[in-house]
C-alpha positions as CSV (number, residue, x, y, z in Angstrom):
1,X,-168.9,65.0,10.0
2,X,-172.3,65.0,7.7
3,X,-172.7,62.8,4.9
4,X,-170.9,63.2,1.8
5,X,-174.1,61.9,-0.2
6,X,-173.7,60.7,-4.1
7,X,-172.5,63.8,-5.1
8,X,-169.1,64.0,-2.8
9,X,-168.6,60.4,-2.8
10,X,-168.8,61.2,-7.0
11,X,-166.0,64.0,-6.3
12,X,-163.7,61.2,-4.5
13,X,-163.7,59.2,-7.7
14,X,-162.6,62.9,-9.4
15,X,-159.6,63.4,-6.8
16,X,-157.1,62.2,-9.0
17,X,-157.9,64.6,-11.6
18,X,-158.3,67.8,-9.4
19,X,-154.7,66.9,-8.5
20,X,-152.8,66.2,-11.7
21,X,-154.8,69.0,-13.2
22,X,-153.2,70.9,-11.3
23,X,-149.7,69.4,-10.8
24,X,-149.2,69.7,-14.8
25,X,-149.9,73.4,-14.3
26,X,-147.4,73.7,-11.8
27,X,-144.9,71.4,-13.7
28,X,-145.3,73.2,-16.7
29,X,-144.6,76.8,-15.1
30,X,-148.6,78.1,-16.3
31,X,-149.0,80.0,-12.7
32,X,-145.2,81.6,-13.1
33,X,-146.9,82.9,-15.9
34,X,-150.3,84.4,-14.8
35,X,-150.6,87.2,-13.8
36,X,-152.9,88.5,-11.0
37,X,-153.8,91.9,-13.0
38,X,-153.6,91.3,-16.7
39,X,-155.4,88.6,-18.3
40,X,-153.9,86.6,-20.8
41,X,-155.2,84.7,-23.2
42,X,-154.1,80.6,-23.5
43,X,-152.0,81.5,-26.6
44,X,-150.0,84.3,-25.0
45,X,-148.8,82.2,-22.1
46,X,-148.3,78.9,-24.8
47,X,-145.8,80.8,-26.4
48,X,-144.0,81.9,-23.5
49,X,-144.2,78.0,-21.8
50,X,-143.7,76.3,-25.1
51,X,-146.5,74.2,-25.0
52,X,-150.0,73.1,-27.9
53,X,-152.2,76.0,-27.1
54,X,-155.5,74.3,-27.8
55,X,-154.8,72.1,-24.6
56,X,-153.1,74.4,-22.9
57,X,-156.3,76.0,-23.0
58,X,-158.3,73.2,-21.7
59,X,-156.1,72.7,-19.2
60,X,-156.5,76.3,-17.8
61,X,-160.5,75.9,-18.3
62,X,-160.2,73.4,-15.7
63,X,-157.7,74.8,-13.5
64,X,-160.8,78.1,-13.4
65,X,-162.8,75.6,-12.5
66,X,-160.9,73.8,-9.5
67,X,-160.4,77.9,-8.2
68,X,-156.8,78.2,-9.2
69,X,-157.6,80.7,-12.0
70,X,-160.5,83.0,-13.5
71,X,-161.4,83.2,-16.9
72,X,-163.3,86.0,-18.0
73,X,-165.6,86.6,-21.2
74,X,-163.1,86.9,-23.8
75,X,-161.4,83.4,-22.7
76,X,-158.5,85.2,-20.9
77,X,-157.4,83.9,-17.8
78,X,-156.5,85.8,-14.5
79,X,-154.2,84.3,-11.3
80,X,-156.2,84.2,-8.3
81,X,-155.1,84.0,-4.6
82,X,-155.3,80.9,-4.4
83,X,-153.5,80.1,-7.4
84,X,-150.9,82.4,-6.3
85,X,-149.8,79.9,-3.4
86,X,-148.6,77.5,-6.7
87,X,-145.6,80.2,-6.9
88,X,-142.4,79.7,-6.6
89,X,-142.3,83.4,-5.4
90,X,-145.2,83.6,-2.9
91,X,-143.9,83.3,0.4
92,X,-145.9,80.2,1.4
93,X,-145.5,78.5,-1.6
94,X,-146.7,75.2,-1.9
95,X,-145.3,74.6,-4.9
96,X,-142.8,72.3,-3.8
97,X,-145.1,70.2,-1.7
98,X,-147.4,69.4,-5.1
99,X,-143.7,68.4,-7.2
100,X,-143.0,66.1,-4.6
101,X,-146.4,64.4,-3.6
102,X,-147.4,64.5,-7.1
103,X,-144.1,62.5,-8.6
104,X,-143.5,59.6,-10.4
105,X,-142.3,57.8,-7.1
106,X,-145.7,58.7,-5.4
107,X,-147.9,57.7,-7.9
108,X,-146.4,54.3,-8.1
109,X,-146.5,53.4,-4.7
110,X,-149.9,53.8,-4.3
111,X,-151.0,51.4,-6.4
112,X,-149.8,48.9,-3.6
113,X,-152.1,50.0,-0.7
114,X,-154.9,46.8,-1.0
115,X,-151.6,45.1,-0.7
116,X,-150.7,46.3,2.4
117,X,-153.9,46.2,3.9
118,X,-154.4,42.3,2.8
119,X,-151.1,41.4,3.9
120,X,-149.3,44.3,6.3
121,X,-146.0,45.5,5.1
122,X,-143.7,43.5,5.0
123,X,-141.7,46.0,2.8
124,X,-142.1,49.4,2.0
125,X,-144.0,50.0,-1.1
126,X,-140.8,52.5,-2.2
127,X,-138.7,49.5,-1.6
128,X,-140.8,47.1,-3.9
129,X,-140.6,49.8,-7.5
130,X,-137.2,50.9,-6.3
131,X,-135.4,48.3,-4.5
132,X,-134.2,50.2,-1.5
133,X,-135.4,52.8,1.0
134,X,-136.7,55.9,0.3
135,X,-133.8,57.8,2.0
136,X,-131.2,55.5,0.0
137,X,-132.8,56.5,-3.2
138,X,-132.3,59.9,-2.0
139,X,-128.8,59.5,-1.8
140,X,-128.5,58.3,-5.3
141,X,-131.0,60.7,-6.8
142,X,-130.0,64.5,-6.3
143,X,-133.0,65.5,-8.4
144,X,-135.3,63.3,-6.1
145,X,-133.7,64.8,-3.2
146,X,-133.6,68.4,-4.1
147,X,-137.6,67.9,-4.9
148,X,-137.9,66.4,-1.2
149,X,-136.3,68.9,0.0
150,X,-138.6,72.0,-1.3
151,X,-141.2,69.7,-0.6
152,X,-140.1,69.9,3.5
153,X,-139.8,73.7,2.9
154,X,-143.0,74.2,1.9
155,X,-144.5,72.7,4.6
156,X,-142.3,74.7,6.8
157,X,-143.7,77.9,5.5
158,X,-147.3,76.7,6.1
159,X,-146.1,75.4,9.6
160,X,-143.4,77.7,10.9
161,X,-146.1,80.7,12.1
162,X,-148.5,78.4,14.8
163,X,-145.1,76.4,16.1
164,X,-143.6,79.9,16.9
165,X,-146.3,81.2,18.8
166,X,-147.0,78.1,20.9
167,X,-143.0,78.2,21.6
168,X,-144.0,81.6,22.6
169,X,-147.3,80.8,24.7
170,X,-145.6,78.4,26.6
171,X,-141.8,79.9,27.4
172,X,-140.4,77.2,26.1
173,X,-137.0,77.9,25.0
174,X,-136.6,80.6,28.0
175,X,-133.7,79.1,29.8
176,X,-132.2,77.3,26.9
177,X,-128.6,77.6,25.6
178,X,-128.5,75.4,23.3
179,X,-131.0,74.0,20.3
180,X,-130.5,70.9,18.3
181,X,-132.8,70.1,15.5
182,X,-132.4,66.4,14.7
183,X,-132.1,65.9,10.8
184,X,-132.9,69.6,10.4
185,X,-131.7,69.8,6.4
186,X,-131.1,73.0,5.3
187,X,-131.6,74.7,9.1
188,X,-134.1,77.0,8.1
189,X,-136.6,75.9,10.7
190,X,-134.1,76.2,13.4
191,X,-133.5,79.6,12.1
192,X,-136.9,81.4,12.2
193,X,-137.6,79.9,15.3
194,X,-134.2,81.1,17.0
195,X,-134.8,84.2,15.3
196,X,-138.3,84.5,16.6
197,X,-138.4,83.1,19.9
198,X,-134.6,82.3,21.3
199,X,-132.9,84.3,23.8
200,X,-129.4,86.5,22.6
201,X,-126.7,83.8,22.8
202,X,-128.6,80.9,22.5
203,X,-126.7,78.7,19.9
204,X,-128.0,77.2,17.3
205,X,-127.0,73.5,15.9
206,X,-128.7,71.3,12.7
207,X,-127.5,67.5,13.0
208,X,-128.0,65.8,9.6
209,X,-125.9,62.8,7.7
210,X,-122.5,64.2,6.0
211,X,-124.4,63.6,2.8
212,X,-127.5,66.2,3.4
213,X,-124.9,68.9,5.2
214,X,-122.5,68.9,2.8
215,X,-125.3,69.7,-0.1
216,X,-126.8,72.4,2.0
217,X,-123.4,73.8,2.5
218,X,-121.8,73.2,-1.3
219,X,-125.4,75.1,-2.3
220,X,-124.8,78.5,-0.5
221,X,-128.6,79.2,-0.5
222,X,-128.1,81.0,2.2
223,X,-124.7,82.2,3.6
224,X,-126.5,84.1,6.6
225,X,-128.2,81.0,7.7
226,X,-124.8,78.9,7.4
227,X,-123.6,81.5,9.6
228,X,-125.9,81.8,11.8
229,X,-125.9,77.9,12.7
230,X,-123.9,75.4,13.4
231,X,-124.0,72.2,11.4
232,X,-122.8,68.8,13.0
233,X,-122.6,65.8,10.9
234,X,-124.5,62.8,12.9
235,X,-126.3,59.8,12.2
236,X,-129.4,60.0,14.6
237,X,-129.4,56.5,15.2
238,X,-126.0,56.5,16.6
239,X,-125.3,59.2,18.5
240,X,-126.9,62.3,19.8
241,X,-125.0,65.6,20.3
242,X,-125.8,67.8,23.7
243,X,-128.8,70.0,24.1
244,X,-131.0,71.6,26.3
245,X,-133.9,71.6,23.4
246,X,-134.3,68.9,21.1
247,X,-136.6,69.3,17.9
248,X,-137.2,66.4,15.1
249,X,-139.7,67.9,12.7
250,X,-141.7,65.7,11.2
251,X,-139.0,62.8,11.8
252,X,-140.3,60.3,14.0
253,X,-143.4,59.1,11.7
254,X,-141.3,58.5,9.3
255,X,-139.7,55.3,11.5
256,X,-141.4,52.2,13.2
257,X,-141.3,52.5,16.8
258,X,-137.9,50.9,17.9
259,X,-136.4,53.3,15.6
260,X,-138.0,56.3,17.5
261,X,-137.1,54.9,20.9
262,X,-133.6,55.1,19.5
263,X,-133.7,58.4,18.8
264,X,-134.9,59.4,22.0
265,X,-132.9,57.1,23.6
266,X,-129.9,58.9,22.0
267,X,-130.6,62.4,22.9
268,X,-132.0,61.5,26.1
269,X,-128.3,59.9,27.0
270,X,-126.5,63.5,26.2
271,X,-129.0,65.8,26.9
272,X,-128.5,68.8,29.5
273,X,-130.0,69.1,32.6
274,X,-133.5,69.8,32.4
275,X,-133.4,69.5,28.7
276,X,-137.1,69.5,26.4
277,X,-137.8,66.7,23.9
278,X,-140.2,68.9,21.4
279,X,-141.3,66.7,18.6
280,X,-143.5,68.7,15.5
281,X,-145.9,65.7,14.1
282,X,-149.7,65.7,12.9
283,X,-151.0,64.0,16.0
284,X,-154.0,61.6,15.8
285,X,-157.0,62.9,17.9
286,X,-158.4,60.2,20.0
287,X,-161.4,58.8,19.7
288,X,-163.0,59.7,16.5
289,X,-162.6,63.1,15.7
290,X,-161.6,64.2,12.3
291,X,-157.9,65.1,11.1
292,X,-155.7,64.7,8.0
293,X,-153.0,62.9,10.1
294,X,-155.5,59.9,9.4
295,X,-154.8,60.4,5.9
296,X,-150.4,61.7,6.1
297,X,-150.7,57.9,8.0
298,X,-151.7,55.7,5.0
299,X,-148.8,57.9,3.2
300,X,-145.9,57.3,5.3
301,X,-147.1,53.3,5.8
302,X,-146.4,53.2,2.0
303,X,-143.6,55.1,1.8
304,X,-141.3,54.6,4.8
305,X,-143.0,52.0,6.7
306,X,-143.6,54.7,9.2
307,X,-146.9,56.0,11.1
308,X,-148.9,58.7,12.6
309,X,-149.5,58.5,16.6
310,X,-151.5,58.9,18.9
311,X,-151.0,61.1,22.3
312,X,-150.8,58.0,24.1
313,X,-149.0,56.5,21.9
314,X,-146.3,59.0,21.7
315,X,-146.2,58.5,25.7
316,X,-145.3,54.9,25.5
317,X,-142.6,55.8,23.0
318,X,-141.5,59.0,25.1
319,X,-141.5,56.7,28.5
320,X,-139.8,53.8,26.5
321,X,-136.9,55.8,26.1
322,X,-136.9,57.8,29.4
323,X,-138.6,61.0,29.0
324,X,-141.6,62.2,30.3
325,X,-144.6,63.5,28.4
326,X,-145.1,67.3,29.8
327,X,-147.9,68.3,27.0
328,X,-149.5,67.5,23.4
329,X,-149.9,71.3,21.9
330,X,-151.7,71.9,18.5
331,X,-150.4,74.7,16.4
332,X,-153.9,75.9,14.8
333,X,-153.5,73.5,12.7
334,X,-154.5,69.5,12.7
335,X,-152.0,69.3,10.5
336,X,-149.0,69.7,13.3
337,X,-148.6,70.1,16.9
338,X,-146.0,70.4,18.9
339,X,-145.4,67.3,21.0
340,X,-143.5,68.0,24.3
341,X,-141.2,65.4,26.8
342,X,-138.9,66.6,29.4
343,X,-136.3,64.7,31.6
C-alpha cells in the first residue's frame, strides 16, 4: 500500500463525518426522495420528508460532496449511481447495512476499543452498555432485530453473485440431496443459491432458534420462499440436523473458537456420507496483504467477542472438530470467501 501522507491521514480524522452524513440521509428517507432525472431543489424534498430546509440543504451540499448526489447550478440536487445503492428499492441496497452499523448500539461500543486493547476482553463491549449479549438483546428488541436482519440481507445482495459462481466453478453441490444453512434467518441465501446452482430435488432446510423462525414465518415476506424451504427449529450449539452440505454464513466469527468447534462438531456428528462443511467468512490473507476482514475483526471483537481467521486458523478449528480442510476460495471479493471442509 503507498503512503497515505498528511492529507489521507487528515481524511481518517473526517471518517466519522463521511459516515453519519450520510447515515442521517438515509435515516431521514432524503435518497427515497431523489430522483435520478429531475432535480429538486432542498425545499421540495423538505416538504415532502418533513424536515428545516436550510439544513436539509447543507446536509445534501455535503452528501454532493461525499459522491452520493449532484448539485447543479441552480442549487438543485440529482441522485447519482452511487447514491442510488442507499435505496430501499435498488436491488443491492445497502441501505440496511448503514441502519445497522450506523446505530445507537454501534456507536457506543466503540468508544471501548482502547479498553480492550489495554486490557483484552474480558466482556463484550455490547455486554458492558447493555448488560447482556448482543443476540439476547435481540431477543428483547424486535426493532434492533428487524434492523439486524436487513443489515444481513444487504450483505447478502452484495455477496450472493461471486458465492454462486464459485459453487458453480467448483461442482460443489453436484451430488447433494440435501442443504442445511446453519442459522440461515429468513432462508433467502439458501434460496438463490438452490435456485441458482442445486440440482431438481435437492431439498432445501434453514436451522435457526424457534424465536428467529417463528418471526420469519409470522412475517410472510415471502410465501414462495417459505414454500420452497424447510425450516427446522435448532439451537446450533446442541444439535445439528442431517446434510450432505452444510453452510454458516457469516456465523463462525461471530463466536470464540470452542464455540465454533461445537458447531462443527455438531454437524460433523450427523452429517451424510461424504458431506461438505462450506463456511462464507472474510478470510484474513496471510502475511501482510491488505483486506477489510482486518478491519470486520476489531468489529466483531467489540461486539460479540468473536474474530476474523486466518486459513490456517480455520484448519485448526476445522481439524479440531474432525473435518478436513479441502480449499479456501475467494468470491471476488476480500470481503468473503467461501471456506471449504469435507469428511
Amino acid at each position: 500500500m503507498t503512503g497515505l501522507g498528511v492529507p489521507g491521514v487528515f481524511k481518517l480524522v473526517m471518517g466519522k463525518w463521511f459516515s453519519r452524513i450520510t447515515y442521517t440521509g438515509v435515516y431521514l428517507g432524503v435518497f427515497e426522495k431523489l430522483s435520478t432525472t429531475e432535480p429538486k431543489l432542498a425545499e421540495e424534498v423538505s416538504r415532502e420528508i418533513k424536515v428545516h430546509t436550510d439544513t436539509l440543504y447543507r446536509l445534501l451540499r455535503a452528501l454532493s460532496l461525499i459522491g452520493l448526489v449532484e448539485e447543479n447550478e441552480e442549487y438543485k440536487f440529482l441522485l447519482n449511481e452511487d447514491g442510488s445503492i442507499l435505496r430501499k428499492d435498488h436491488p443491492m441496497s445497502l441501505r440496511g447495512l448503514f441502519l445497522f452499523e450506523e446505530s445507537l448500539e454501534h456507536l457506543v461500543c466503540w468508544k471501548h476499543l482502547p479498553d480492550f486493547v489495554k486490557e483484552g476482553p474480558k466482556k463484550t463491549a455490547f455486554e458492558i452498555e447493555f448488560g447482556k449479549p448482543i443476540f439476547d438483546y435481540m431477543d428483547e428488541n424486535p426493532k434492533y432485530a428487524t434492523i439486524f436482519g436487513n443489515a444481513m440481507d444487504s450483505i447478502s445482495y452484495k455477496e450472493i453473485e461471486g458465492i454462486v459462481n464459485v459453487l458453480k466453478e467448483g461442482n460443489y453441490l453436484d451430488k447433494s440431496g440435501v442443504i442445511c444453512d446453519i442459522g440461515g434467518s429468513s432462508g433467502y441465501f439458501l434460496d438463490v443459491v438452490l435456485n441458482s446452482v442445486g440440482k431438481p430435488g435437492v431439498k432445501g432446510i434453514v436451522s435457526d432458534t424457534a424465536t428467529v423462525i417463528n418471526d420469519v414465518k409470522s412475517n410472510g415476506k415471502d410465501a414462495a420462499l417459505l414454500k420452497n424451504l424447510s425450516f427446522a427449529e435448532v439451537d446450533m450449539f446442541k444439535k445439528a440436523v442431517p446434510a450432505d452440505v452444510y453452510f454458516v454464513k457469516h456465523i463462525l466469527h461471530d463466536w470464540p473458537d470452542d464455540k465454533c468447534i461445537e458447531i462443527l462438531r455438531l454437524a460433523k456428528a450427523v452429517a451424510n456420507p461424504g458431506a461438505k462443511f462450506i463456511a462464507c467468512e472474510a478470510v484474513i490473507l496471510e502475511p501482510n496483504v491488505p483486506s477489510l476482514s482486518k478491519v470486520l475483526d476489531i468489529q466483531m471483537m467489540l461486539m460479540c467477542c468473536g474474530r476474523q481467521r486466518t486459513e490456517s486458523e480455520f484448519k485448526k478449528l476445522y481439524e479440531a472438530a474432525g473435518w478436513k480442510l479441502e480449499a479456501v476460495k475467494p468470491c471476488g471479493d476480500d470481503f468473503i470467501s467461501l471456506v471449504i471442509g469435507t469428511i
